[in-house]
C-alpha positions as CSV (number, residue, x, y, z in Angstrom):
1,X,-117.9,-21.9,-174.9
2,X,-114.5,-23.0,-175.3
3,X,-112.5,-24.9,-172.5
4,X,-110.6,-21.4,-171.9
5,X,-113.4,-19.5,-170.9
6,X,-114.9,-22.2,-168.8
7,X,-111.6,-22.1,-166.7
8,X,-111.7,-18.7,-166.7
9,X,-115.4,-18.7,-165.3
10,X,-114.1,-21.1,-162.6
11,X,-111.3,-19.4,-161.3
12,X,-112.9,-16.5,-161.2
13,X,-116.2,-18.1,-158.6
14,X,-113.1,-19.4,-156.5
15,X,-111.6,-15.4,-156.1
16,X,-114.7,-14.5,-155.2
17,X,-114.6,-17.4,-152.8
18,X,-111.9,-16.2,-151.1
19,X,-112.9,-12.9,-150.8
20,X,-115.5,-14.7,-148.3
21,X,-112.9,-16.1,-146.9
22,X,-110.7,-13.8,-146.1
23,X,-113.9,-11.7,-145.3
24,X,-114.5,-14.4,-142.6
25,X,-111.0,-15.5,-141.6
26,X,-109.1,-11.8,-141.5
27,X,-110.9,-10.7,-138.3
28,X,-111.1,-14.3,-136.4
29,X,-107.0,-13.7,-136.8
30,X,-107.0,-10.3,-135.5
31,X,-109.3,-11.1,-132.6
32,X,-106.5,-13.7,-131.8
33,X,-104.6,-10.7,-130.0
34,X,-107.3,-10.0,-127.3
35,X,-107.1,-13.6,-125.7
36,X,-103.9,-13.3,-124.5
37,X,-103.4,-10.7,-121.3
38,X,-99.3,-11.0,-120.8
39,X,-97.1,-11.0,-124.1
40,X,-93.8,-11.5,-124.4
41,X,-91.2,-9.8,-127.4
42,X,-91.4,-12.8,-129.4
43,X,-94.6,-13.8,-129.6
44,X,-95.7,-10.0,-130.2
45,X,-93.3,-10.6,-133.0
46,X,-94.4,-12.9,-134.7
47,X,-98.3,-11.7,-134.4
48,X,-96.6,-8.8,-136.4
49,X,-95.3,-10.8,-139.0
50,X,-97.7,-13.3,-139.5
51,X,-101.2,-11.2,-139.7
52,X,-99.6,-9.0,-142.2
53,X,-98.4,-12.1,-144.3
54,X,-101.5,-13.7,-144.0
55,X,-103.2,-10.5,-145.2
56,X,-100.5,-10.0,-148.2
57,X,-100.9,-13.8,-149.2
58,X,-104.7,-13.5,-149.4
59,X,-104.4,-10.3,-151.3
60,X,-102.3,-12.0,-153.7
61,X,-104.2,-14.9,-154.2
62,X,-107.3,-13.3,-154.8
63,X,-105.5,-10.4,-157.2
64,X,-104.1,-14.0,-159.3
65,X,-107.8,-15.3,-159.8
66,X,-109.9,-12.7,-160.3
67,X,-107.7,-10.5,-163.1
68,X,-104.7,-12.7,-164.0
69,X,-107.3,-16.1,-165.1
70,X,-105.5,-16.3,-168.4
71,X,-101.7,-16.5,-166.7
72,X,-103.0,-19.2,-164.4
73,X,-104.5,-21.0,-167.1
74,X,-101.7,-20.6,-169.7
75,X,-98.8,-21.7,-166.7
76,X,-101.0,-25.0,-166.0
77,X,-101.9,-25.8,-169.9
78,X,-105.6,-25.9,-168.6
79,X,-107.0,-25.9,-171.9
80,X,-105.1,-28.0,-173.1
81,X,-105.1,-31.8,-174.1
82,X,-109.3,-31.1,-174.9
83,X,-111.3,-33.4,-177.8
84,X,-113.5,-30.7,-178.3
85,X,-112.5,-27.2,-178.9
86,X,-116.1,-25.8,-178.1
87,X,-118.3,-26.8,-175.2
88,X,-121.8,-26.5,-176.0
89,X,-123.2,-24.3,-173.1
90,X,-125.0,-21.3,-174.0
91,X,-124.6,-18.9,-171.1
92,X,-122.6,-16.1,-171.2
93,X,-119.5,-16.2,-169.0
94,X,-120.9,-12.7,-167.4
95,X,-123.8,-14.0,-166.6
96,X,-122.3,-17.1,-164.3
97,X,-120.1,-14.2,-163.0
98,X,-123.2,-12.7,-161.8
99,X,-125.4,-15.5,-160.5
100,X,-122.1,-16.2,-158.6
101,X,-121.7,-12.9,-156.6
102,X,-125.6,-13.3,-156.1
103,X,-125.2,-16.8,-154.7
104,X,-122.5,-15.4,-152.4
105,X,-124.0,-12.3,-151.2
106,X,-127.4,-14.4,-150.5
107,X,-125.2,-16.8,-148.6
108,X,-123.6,-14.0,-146.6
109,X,-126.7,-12.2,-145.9
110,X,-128.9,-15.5,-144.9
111,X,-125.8,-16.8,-142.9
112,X,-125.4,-13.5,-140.8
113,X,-128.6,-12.1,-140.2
114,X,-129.4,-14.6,-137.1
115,X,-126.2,-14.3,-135.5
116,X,-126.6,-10.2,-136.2
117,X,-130.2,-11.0,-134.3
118,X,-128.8,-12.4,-131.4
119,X,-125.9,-9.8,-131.2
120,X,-127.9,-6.7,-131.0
121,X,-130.3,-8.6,-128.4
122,X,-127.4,-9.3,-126.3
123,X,-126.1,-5.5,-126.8
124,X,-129.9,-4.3,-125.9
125,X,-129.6,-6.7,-122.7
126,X,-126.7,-5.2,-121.8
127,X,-127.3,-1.6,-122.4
128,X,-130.7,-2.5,-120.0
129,X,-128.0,-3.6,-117.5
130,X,-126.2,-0.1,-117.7
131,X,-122.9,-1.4,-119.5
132,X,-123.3,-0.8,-123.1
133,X,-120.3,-2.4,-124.5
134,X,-119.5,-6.1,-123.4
135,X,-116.6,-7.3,-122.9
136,X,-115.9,-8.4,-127.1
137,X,-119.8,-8.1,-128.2
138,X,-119.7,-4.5,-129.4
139,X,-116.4,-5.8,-131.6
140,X,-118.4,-8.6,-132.8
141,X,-121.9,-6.5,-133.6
142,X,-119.5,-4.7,-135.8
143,X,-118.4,-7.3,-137.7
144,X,-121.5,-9.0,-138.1
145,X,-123.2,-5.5,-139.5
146,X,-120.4,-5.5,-141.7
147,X,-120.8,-9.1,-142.9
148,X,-124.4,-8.8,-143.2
149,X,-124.1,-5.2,-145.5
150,X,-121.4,-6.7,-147.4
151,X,-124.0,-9.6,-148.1
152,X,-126.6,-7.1,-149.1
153,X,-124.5,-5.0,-151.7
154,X,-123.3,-8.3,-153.3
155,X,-127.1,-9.0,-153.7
156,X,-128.3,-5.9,-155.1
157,X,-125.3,-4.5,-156.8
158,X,-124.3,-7.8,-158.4
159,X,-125.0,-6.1,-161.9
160,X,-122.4,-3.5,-161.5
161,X,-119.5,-5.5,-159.7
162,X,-119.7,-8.2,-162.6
163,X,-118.9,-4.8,-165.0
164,X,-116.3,-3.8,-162.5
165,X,-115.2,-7.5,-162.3
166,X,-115.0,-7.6,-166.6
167,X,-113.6,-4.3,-167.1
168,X,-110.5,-5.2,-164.7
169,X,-110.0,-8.3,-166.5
170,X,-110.0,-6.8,-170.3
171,X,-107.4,-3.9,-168.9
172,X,-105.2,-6.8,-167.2
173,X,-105.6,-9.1,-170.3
C-alpha cells in the first residue's frame, strides 16, 4: 500500500464521519426553531440563512472527502516527503472502506436503540393518557427510527455502499 492510498483510506472514514455528523447535528439545528414562541424579522433571518449554509457547507465537505480524496491529497502534498514509497499492509483499501461503514452503522444502531426504547415507551404512556403526540416526542420518535434504520442498512448493506462508495470515486478520479 503506498502512502496515497493510505490517505485516501483515511479521508474517506472521516466523510463517512461526517455523514454521522451531519446525521446527528442537521436536525438538533432545525429543532432550534421550536424553542422560541415570538420572533422577530431578523432573527427569522438569519435562521434562514444560516440552516441552509450549514446544510450547503456539510454537503460540500462531505462531497470533498468521499470522491475528491486525490484533489485533497495532491493540494496538501500528503504523500509527499515519505522514505518509503510502499507501506507494507496487506488489506485492501475496500475492505477498510467496509469495516468502516460497519463500525459506523453498528455504532449508530447500538447508540440509538435505548433512546428509540424509551421514546416509544413514553409515546405508549402517552397514547394511554389519550394524547398521542407530546409536545416534541412524536418529532423525536421519528428521528430516532430514522437514526436507528439508517444504523441498520449501514450494517447489512455495507457490501454494496463500499461498491457505490468505489464506483463514485473511479468516475470522479
Amino acid at each position: 500500500m503506498t502512502p496515497r492510498t493510505l490517505f485516501l483510506i483515511i479521508i474517506k472514514l472521516f466523510g463517512l464521519y461526517m455523514i454521522l455528523e451531519f446525521l446527528a447535528g442537521v436536525p438538533a439545528m432545525l429543532s432550534y426553531g421550536s424553542m422560541f414562541g415570538r420572533w422577530n424579522f431578523s432573527e427569522i433571518m438569519n435562521f434562514l440563512l444560516v440552516v441552509p449554509g450549514v446544510i450547503l457547507l456539510y454537503y460540500i465537505i462531505i462531497r470533498l472527502l468521499l470522491f475528491k480524496g486525490s484533489w485533497i491529497i495532491d493540494k496538501l502534498s500528503l504523500d509527499k516527503h515519505f522514505d518509503q514509497e510502499i507501506i507494507d499492509i496487506k488489506i485492501d483499501s475496500l475492505a477498510v472502506v467496509q469495516i468502516a461503514i460497519i463500525v459506523l452503522g453498528g455504532l449508530l444502531f447500538i447508540d440509538t436503540l435505548p433512546t428509540l426504547i424509551k421514546e416509544i415507551i413514553l409515546i405508549a404512556k402517552s397514547k394511554q393518557e389519550g394524547s398521542i403526540i407530546r409536545d416534541s416526542g412524536f418529532g423525536y420518535l421519528v428521528y430516532w427510527v430514522c437514526k436507528f434504520t439508517l444504523g441498520y442498512l449501514l450494517l447489512t448493506n455495507s457490501k454494496s455502499i463500499t461498491i457505490w462508495i468505489d464506483k463514485k470515486n473511479n468516475k470522479r478520479d
